[in-house]
N, C-alpha and C positions, 0 to 999 in steps of 0.2 A: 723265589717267593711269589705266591700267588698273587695277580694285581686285582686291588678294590675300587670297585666302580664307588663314584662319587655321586653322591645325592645332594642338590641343593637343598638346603632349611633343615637338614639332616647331623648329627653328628654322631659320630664314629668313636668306639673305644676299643682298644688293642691293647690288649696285654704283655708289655713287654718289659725288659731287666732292666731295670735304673743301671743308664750310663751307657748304656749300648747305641749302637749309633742310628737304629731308627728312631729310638727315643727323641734323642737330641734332633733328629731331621722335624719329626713333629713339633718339637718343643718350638723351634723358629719359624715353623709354620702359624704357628697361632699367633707368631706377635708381628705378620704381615695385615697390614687391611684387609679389607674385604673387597674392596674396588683396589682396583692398581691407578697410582698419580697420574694424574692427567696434569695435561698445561693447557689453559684455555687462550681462548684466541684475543681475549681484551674485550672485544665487544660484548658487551651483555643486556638481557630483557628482565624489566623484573615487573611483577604484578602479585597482586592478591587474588585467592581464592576461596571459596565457601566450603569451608566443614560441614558445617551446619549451619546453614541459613537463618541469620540476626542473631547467632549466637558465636560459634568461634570461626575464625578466617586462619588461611595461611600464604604464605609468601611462597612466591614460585624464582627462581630462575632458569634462564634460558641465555646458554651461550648461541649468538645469531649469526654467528657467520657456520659454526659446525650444525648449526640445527639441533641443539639436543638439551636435556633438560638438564641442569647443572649440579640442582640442589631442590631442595625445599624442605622445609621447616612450618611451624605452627605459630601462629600470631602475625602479625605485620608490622610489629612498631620498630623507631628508629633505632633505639640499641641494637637489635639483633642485624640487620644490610650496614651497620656499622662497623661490626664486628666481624664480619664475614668479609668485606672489603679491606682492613685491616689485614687479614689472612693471605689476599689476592694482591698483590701492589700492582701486579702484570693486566689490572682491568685501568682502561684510560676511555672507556665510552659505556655510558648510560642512559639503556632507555627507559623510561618510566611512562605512568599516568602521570595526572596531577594531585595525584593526592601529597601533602606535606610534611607529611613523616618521613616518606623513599625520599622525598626532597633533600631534608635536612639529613637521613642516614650518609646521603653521595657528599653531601657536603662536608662532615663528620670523618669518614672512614676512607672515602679518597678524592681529598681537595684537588688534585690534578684531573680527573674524570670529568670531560665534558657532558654534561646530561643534555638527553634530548626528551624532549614532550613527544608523546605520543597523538597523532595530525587527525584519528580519530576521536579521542577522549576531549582533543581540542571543538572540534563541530559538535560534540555533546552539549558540553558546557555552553559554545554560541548559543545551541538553540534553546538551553535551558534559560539563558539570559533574554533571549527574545521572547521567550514565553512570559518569563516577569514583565518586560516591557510591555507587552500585550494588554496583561492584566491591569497594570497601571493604566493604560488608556482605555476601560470600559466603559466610561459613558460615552466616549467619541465613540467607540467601536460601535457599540448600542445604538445611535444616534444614524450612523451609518447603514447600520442593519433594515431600520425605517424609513430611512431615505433611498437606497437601494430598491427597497421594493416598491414606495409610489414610483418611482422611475422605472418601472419594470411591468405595472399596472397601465402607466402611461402610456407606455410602450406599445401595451398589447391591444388598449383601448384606441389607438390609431392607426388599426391593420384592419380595412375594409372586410364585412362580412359577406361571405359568397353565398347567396342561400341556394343559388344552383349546385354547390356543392354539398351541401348542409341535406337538403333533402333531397340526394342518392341519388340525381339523375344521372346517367349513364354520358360520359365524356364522351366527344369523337375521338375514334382510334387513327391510328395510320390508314390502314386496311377498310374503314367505312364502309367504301363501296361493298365489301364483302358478306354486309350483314345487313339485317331487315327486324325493325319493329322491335322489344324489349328481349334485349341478348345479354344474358349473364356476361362480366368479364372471364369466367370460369371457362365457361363455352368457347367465346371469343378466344382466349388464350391457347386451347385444345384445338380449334381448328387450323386457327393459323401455323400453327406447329405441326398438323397431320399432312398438310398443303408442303409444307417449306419440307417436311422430313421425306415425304414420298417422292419428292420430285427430287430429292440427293439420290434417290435408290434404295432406299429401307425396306423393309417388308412388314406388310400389316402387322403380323405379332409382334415383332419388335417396336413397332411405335407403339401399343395396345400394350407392352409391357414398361416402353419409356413413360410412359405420359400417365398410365395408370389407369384405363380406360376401355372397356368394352370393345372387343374386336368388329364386332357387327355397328358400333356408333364409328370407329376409325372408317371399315368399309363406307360408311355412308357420307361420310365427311369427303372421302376421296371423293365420291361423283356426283357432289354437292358442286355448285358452282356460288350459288349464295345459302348461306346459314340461314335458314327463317327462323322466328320467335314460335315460342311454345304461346298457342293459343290454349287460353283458357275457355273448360265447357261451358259453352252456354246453359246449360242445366247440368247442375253438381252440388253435391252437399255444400261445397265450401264457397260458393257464390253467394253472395248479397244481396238486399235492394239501398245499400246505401246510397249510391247514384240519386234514387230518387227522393233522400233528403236532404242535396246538398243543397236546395236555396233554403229548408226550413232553418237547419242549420246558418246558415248565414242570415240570418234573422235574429235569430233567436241565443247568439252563441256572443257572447260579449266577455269581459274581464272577470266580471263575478261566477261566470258560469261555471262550473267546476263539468268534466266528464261522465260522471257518474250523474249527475243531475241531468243532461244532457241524452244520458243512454234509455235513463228511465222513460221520459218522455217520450222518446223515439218507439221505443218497444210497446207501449202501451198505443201508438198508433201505427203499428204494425212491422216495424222491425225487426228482421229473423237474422241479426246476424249477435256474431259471442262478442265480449268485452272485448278479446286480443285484437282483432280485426277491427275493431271498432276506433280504438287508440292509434290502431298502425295508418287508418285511413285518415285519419284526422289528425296527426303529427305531420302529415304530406299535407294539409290542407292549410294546416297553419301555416308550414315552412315555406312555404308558395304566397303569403298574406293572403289569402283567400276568404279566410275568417278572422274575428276578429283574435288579436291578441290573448294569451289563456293568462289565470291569474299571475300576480308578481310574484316570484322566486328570490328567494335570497340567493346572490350572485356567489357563485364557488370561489371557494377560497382558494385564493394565490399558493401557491409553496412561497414559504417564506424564508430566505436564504439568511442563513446563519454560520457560524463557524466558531469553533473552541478558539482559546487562545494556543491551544498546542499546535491545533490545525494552521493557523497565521501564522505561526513561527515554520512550521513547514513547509508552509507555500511559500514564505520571501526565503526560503535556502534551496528550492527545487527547480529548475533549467524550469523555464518558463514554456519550452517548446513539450514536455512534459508533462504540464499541468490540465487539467477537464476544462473546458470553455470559461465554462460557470464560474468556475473558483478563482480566473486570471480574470474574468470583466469583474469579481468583484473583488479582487485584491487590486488593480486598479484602479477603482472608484475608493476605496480604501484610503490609497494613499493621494489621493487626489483632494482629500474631503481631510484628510490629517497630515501637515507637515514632519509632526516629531517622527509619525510611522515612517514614510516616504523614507526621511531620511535611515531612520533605526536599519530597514531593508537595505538601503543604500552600502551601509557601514557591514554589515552581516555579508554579503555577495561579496564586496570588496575585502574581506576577509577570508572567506571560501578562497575566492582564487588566489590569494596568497597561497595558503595552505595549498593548493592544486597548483603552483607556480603558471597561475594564467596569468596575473596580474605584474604588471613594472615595477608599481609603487613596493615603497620597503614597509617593514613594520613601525619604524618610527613615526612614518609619517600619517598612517593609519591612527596609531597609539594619537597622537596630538586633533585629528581630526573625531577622534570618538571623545577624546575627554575632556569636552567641551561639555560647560556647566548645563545646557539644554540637552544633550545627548540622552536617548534613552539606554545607550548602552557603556554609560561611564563608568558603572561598576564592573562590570565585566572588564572595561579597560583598563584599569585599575588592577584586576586581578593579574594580568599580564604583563603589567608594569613590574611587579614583584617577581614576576618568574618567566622574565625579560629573556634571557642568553638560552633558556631553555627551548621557549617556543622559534625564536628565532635562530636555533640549531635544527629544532623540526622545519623552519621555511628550505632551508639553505641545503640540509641534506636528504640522502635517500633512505635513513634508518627509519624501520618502523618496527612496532610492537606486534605486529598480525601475527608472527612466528609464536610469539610467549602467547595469544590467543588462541591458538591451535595446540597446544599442547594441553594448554583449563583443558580444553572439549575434551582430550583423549584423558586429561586426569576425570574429569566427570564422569567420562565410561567408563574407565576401570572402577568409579565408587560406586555406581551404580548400578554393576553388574554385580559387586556383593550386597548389595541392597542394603547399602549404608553401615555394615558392619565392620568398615577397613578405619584402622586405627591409622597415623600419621605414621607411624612404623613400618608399618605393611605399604598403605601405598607410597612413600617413600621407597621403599628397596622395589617395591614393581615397575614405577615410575622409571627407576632408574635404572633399573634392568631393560628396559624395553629399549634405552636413548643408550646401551653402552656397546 
């Protein structure tokens, strides 16, 4: 008999004589599954997934010690992880979110299954709770936002102003002796590199292509001994006679004076030079007190530090070694200026390192120090009071849900590679084709 290749998603009809025995071989083919029984391991992940986004969900499982997808189905409520657990008695570990439907389904379908919280969906929740806290305290927060910054105005107003620096004059370098009268740092930095690379051994083109620089300025440089300053022509378009208004100017040049008042007059008694020159020569003249002070300016505005309440909840859950300067002086001054936060922070870290097993202390004694009637984070403690044995099977073991989060992703790409057109059907048998 000829042998027929098999097609998946395909079916096959042979015409053959009722009662003959390929018949019957077929006949008990078709009342086998489709998959062959598996035994799963006990351990299991379950999570919810997006059909359609705010419209229908589905439930995933994921046995975690084989790695592979188990099941899934459409909906997430408790009847159906009831139902399906009922089917399994051989599951005795349960990882979940927190949502309280999978809660109550573990409870329901197999009361001997210890359930574990999932140690990421738990630092969601923290910080979704620190965020309400946050919010709750806006006018301190507010309060602080303004205080913060005269303290930071204060700050800046008690740092001596250098007007040697302010108006451009050229610093002494290491190398001084090396240079004479107004030397670009540009220049300065070219020569002393053309000096220190030629005396390694270089050769003029290669310093001329390191430095970026004219091979006849390199040559000159080598048998320079001192740099001189570029003199300016005595006769040149771009010369001036402002020299010879600096005392009218100082006369005549007070607070009210504005520039442009200031120009006109000059010009009309004989001054040849343009605006730009004019402001650049007399920005050096002010910055020197030479003249008098120019009109009052309104003084620039500070950056004014703020932060979301999402952002606050961030920073008191983020290694402090981590954080931008900015954000720890003033998440510091934060809790400095508000006790309830200080502490709220306190309780949130010393949480985290539970969950990260950095911490000694147990969950009890957390649970009693958060659900203190001032706490800003009693409701959150509260929520953990109720799903007590869960979270504290996430402190104590190594189960986690990451496995059942990596399988979404590959369910995602296979939906999204039909561009939304795969029924619960389809990726169902693809799903689990891929994990068999």
């Amino acid at each position: 008999m000829p042998s027929i290749p098999f097609i998946p998603g395909r079916s096959i009809s042979i015409s053959t004589s009722p009662g003959s025995s390929f018949s019957k071989f077929c006949s008990a083919c078709s009342q086998l599954p489709y998959w062959p029984a598996t035994k799963y391991s006990g351990v299991i992940g379950v999570d919810d997934w997006v059909l359609k986004k705010g419209r229908t969900y589905g439930t995933i499982l994921v046995d975690l010690h084989q790695n592979r997808v188990i099941d899934l189905w459409e909906g997430r409520s408790a009847e159906a992880l009831e139902a399906w657990l009922k089917q399994h008695p051989e599951v005795h570990t349960v990882a979940r979110d927190r949502a309280s439907a999978y809660a109550s389904g573990i409870r329901k379908g197999a009361p001997q299954a210890r359930q574990v919280a999932d140690r990421f969906h738990l630092l969601v929740n923290l910080r979704e709770a620190l965020d309400r806290a946050m919010q709750r305290q806006s006018e301190a927060i507010k309060k602080c936002f303004v205080a913060f910054h005269d303290k930071q105005n204060a700050h800046n107003q008690s740092i001596p102003f250098n007007h040697e620096t302010a108006s451009g004059k050229r610093t002494q370098t290491e190398n001084s002796e090396l240079f004479t009268g107004n030397v670009s740092p540009r220049r300065q930095f070219k020569f002393e590199q053309t000096k220190k690379l030629y005396a390694q051994g270089h050769s003029i083109n290669a310093i001329a292509a390191h430095l970026k620089s004219n091979r006849k300025s390199i040559r000159r440089y080598i048998h320079l001994d001192v740099l001189p300053a570029r003199n300016t022509p005595t006769i040149s378009e771009h010369s001036t006679n402002f020299d010879h208004f600096i005392p009218y100017i100082q006369q005549n040049y007070g607070p009210q004076t504005t520039y442009k008042q200031l120009l006109a007059d000059m010009i009309a008694q004989g001054f040849n030079g343009k605006y730009t020159s004019f402001c650049e020569r007399m920005n050096r003249l002010v910055a020197q007190n030479l003249v008098g002070q120019p009109l009052d300016k309104p003084q620039a505005l500070a950056r004014q530090q703020t932060c979301s309440s999402t952002k606050l909840a961030f920073i008191a859950l983020t290694d402090t070694s981590l954080l931008p300067a900015k954000d720890l002086e003033f998440f510091t001054f934060l809790c400095q200026q508000s006790a309830p936060i200080q502490k709220a922070a306190e309780l949130a870290r010393q949480f985290k390192a539970l969950l990260g097993k950095q911490h000694h202390g147990s969950l009890d004694e957390w649970l009693k120090s958060a659900s203190h009637p001032e706490s800003l984070l009693k409701n959150f403690a509260k929520g953990i009071k109720n799903d007590h044995h869960a979270v504290e099977q996430a402190i104590n073991s190594d189960i986690s849900s990451g496995k059942v989060e990596g399988h979404i992703n590959k369910l995602k790409t296979i939906k999204r590679s039909m561009y939304g057109r795969a029924g619960i059907d389809l990726l169902t048998k693809m799903l689990l084709a891929k994990n068999r």
